[in-house]
N, C-alpha and C positions, 0 to 999 in steps of 0.2 A: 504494500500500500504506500502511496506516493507521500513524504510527509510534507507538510505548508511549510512554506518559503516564510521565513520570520516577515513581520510587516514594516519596511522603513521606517524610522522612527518620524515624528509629527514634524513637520517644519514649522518654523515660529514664524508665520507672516511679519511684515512690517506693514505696520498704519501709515498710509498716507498722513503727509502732513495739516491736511485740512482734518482729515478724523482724527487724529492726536489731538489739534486745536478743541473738539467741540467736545473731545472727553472731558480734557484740563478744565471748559468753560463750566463744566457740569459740574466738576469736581469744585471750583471755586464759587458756586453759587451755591452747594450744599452746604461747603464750607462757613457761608455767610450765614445761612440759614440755622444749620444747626452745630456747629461747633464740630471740635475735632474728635472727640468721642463718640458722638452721636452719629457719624458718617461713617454709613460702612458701604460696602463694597456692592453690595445687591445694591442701594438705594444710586449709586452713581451708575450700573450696568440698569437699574430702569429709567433713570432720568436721562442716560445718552441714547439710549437704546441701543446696545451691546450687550453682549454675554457678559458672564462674572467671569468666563474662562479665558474670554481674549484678554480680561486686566490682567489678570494673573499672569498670562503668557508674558503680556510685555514687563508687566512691574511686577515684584517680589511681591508685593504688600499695601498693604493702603499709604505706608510710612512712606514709602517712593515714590509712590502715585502721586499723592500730596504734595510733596517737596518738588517732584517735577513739574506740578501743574502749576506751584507758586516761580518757580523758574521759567515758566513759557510767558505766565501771563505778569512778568514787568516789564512796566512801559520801555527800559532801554537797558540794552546789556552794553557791560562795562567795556566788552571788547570791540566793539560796534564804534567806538567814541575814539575819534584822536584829531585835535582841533588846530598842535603844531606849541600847545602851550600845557602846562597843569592844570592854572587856572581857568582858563578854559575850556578843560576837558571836565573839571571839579561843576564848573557852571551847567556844562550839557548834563552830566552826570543830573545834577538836584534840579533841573530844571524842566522835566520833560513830562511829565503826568500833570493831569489838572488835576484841580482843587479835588474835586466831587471822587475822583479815582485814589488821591490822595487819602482822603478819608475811610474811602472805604478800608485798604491796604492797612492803614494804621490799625484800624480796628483789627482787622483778619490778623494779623502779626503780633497784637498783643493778644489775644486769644491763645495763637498758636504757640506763643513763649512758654504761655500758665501751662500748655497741655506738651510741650516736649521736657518740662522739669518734672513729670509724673510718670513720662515713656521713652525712657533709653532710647527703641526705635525709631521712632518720631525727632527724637534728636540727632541718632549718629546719622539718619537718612539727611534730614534740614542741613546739618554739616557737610556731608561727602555730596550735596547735589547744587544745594542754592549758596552757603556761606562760604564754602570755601574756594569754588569756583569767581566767587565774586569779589574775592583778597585775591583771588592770584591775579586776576583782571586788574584791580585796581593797584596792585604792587607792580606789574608791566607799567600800568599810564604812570605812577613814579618814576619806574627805574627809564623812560623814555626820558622823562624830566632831567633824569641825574644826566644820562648821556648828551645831552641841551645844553650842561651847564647851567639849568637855571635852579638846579636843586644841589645843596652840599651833601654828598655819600654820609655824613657824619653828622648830620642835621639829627636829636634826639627824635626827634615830634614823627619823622618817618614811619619806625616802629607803630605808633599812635595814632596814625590817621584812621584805619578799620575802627578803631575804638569811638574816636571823636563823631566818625560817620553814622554808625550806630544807635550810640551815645543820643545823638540831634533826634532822631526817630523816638525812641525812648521817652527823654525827658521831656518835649516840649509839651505832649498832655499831661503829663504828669504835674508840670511844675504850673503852666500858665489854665491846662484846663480846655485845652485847644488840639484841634490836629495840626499836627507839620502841613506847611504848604511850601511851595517852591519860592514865595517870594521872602518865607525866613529859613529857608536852606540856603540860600544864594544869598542875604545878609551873614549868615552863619559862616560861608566857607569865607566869605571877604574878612569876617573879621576873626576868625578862630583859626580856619588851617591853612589859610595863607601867610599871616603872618608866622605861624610856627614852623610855616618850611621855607622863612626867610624871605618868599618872593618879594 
């Protein structure tokens, strides 16, 4: 008796880049809606209308799924930007989402802080996919600076700029009660990490 041929193993499609887009939108609207606990994996495969199986294929977990969809949907990525100055790369940087997008973001990102200090996952995924992709980006637009000459290799504040950038996201509702908008991030870099990187 003839025995069966093993069967191929699955091939992992790739999403189009427009169906990638309309997961992450789903993902980020559940997000808004019901928190990062509350969001699970069936409620984003019925609100895109997708299988739970195609996430799965492409993402490990909800933890990456999430971290990837906050990674598609910011208004400008750091590597995108080189304007021939720091400061004006610092400017494009904090300047390019409006007000209303701005708000939202604030919100979703304090949310998401409270619920990645409760879920190791959710933090090493937010790490390896959105934060530290987005220092290595913006340690290139420095070290582009350094090689300009217009930034000193030995400037302390270098180290400190991630921090300071953050930092501005953070504290502004905390401290005045307000969301960040771009016309006091671009006050903030003129007066905080310009001058600390001498320009």
């Amino acid at each position: 008796m003839p025995t069966e041929s093993p069967k191929p193993p699955a091939r992992r499609t790739r999403l189009t880049s427009e169906r990638a887009g309309e997961l992450y939108d789903a993902v980020l609207d559940l997000l808004r809606e019901v928190g990062y606990d509350a969001l699970t994996m069936d409620a984003v495969a019925a609100r895109a209308r997708s299988s739970k199986a195609t996430l799965y294929r492409q993402w490990k977990g909800k933890p990456e799924l999430v971290a990837s969809a906050l990674r598609h949907g910011k208004p400008v990525h750091l590597g995108e930007i080189d304007t021939g100055s720091v400061r004006g790369d610092l400017q494009a940087m904090v300047c390019s989402a409006d007000k209303a997008q701005m708000e939202k973001d604030t919100a979703l990102m304090r949310g998401l802080g409270h619920a990645a200090h409760t879920n190791p996952e959710l933090l090493r995924a937010l790490r390896e996919l959105l934060v530290e992709p987005e220092i290595a980006a913006l340690n290139a637009m420095l070290q582009r600076g350094i090689d300009r000459g217009e930034v000193a290799p030995d400037v302390p504040a270098l180290r400190y700029v991630p921090h300071m950038l953050f930092g501005a996201f953070i504290t502004q509702p905390l401290l005045e009660d307000r969301p960040v908008d771009a016309e006091f991030l671009a006050a903030y870099v003129d007066a905080v990490i310009v001058p600390a990187l001498g320009l």
